[in-house]
Residue, then its C-alpha position, 0 to 999 in steps of 0.5 A: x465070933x463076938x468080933x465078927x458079930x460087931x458092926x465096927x468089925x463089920x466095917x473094917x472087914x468091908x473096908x478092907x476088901x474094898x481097898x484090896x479090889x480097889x487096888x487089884x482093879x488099878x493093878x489090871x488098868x495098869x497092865x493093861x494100860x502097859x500092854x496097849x501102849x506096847x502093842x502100839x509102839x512101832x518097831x519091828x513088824x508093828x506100825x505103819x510100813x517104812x521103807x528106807x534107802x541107804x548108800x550113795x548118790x544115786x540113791x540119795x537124790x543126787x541132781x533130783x532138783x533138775x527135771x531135763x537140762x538147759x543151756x537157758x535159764x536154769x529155770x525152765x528144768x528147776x522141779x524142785x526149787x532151792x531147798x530141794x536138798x534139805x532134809x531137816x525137819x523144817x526143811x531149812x537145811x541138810x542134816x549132812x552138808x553135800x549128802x544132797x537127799x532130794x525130795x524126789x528120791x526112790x525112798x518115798x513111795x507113797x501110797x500108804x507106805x512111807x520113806x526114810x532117805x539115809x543115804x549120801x552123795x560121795x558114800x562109799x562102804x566106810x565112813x571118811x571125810x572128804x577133801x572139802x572137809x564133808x562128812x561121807x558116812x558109810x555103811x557101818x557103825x561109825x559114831x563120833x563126836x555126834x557123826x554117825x555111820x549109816x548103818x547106825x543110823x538104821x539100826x537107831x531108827x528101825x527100833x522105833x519104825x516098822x521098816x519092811x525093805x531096805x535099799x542099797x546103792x553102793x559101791x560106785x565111789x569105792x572104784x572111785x567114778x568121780x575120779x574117773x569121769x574127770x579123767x575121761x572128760x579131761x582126755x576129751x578137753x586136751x586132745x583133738x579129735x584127729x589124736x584122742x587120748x582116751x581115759x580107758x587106758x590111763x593108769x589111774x583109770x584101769x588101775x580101779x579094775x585090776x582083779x585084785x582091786x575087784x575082788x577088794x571091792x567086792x568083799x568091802x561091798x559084801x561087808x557093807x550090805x552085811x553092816x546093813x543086816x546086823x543093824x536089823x538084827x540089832x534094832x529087833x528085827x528077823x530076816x522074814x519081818x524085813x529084806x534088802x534090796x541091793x541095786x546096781x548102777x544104770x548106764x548114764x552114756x550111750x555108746x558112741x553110735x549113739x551120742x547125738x553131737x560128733x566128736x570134732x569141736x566142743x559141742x559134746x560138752x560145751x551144749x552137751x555136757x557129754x565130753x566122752x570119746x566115742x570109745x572111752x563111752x564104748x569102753x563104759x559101758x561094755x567094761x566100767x559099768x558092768x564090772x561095778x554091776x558085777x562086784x554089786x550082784x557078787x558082793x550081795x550073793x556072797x552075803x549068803x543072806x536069805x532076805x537079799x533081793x538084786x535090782x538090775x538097773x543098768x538099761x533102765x535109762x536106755x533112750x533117755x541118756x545124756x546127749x543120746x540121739x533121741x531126747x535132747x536139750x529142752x531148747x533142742x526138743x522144743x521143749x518151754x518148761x519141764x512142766x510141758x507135756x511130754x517132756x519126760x519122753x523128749x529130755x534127758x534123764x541124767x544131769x549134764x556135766x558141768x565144770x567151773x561153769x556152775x559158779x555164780x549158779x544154782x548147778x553143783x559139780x557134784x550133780x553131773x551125771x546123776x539120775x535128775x528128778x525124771x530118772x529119780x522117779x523112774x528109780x523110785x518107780x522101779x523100788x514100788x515095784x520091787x517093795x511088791x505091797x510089802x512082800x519084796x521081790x528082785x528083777x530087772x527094771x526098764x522103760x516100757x512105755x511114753x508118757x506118765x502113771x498116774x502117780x506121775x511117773x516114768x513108765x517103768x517095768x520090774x521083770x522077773 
């Protein structure tokens, strides 16, 4: 009691529970300095919405830099410039040579919602290295020597990004289509109109359509979009905080009443960039096409995944093909510039075919028959439809009108 009398005592006492609040008081700052940094990283259901695009290259923004096609100077179609394929943070190069994700690409949405574009032209589901010696990452978990999977790639980048949709294309390089599409372009190069030699009987051809090969197909596919899954899963994330949108595959071609040049001559392909036969064109669309749609949709229902939404796209180009009589050249349709008005509703929205006719020019042969910078942001159109305002929903997307939206789009319609 002496002790507790004393003014020394006093202060030691008073100093003492100064310390000790001081220190609860820096305790509390700090939890909550923690507590409010955590609650404002991004991640699973945190932050600003993402939306990311995964698969191959008609997802990636493959031939995105060509608004129409021309047999003047390539100019007059160029929407994107130069460094339209590159991705990097400077916009200086590719992240993945030949990948070609354009800056027209379906993942950015905008409007409050931002875009992530992983996918690669020449994907299939596994990771390879093509002929060329280009990396080709599939959707899978692949990780070597600073390459990675795109599937890893996702689940690297969804733990720190709030993704609310996934979209997938994928499929079409596993039945091999470039193969296929110079198979039917060769056929229709070496044999005369009056003795055509079709590519839809050709063993190399109908060998990817055998039953077998469609239910191989199927199940690689179905395992892919799996892949996709369990990379959210692996960043944090339930199936309610996010879905997957599985696309198919538009039709490129119309069918051959359709095509605007004959089939006697070179014109088809020569200004065209079409050199289909009337019935290898026939046989696309009534049984390439919708086989490939059909293992995409099988594969996702197989998934037996709660979150999977399905995009039907293939008539969304319908009117608007390569070489179908009604669009055209812009030099056919009287069309200067893609900037004219009126030049979504008069050009074509896939790119023409091209051969050895691209050296010496800003053209890839890996461009051909791709979705160019108006279908790209027809596609992307149909995505903004299907991310719904963050609740995701599926349907079938088609033209529905001329002209462009006001974010200077195609018209397009996502139907039930």
């Amino acid at each position: 009691m002496q002790d507790a009398a004393n003014p020394a005592a006093r202060g030691r006492v008073g100093a003492l529970l100064c310390a000790v609040l001081a220190l609860s008081l820096l305790a509390f700052a700090f939890v909550a300095a923690l507590h409010a940094t955590t609650a404002r990283a991004d991640g699973p259901g945190s932050g600003a919405p993402w939306v990311a695009t995964l698969g191959d290259s008609y997802i990636s923004g493959e031939a995105g830099r060509w608004a129409g096609n021309t047999n003047n100077s390539s100019s007059a179609t160029d929407a994107l410039g130069a460094t339209a394929y590159y991705d990097n943070a400077g916009h200086t190069a590719e992240q993945i040579a030949r990948c070609h994700r354009s800056r027209s690409a379906e993942a950015y949405l905008g409007g409050g919602v931002n875009g992530i574009d992983l996918a690669c032209s020449g994907a299939q589901t596994s990771t390879f290295t093509d002929s060329s010696g280009n990396f080709k990452p599939g959707l899978d978990f692949y990780d070597s020597g600073g390459n990675q999977g795109q599937a890893l790639m996702l689940q690297n980048y969804a733990a720190t990004h709030n993704v609310k949709l996934v979209s997938i294309s994928i499929g079409g390089n596993n039945f091999n289509f470039a193969s296929i599409i110079q198979s039917c372009l060769t056929d229709w190069l070496t044999s005369p109109s009056w003795w055509p030699n079709y590519c839809n009987d050709d063993s190399s051809v109908t060998s990817n359509f055998t039953a077998a090969n469609v239910s191989t197909q199927t199940t690689a596919i179905r395992n892919a979009i799996l892949n996709v899954h369990q990379a959210m899963v692996n960043a944090g994330y339930s199936d309610a905080q996010y879905a997957i949108a599985v696309q198919d595959y538009e039709s490129p071609l119309p069918n051959g009443s359709g095509f605007r040049y004959g089939e006697s001559g070179y014109t088809r392909q020569d200004t065209g960039g079409c050199g289909f036969w009337n019935a290898d064109a026939n046989w696309a669309n009534g049984t390439a096409l919708p086989t490939i749609d059909g293992a995409v949709h099988s594969a996702a229902s197989a998934t037996g995944l709660s979150n999977v939404k399905q995009l039907y796209l293939g008539s969304a180009f319908n009117g608007r093909r390569l070489c179908e009589n009604t669009v055209g050249l812009l030099e056919e349709r009287g069309v200067g510039s893609w900037t004219n008005a009126g030049a979504v509703d008069r050009t074509e929205w896939i790119e023409q075919i091209r051969t050895v006719s691209t050296i010496g020019s800003d053209y890839y042969i890996q461009e051909s028959l791709h979705p160019n910078y108006w279908g790209q942001l027809a596609l992307r159109s149909c995505l903004r439809q299907a991310y719904n305002g963050g609740t995701p929903r599926g349907g079938t997307c088609t033209r529905t009108g001329t002209g462009l939206t006001a974010a200077g789009e195609p018209v397009m319609t996502l139907a039930p």
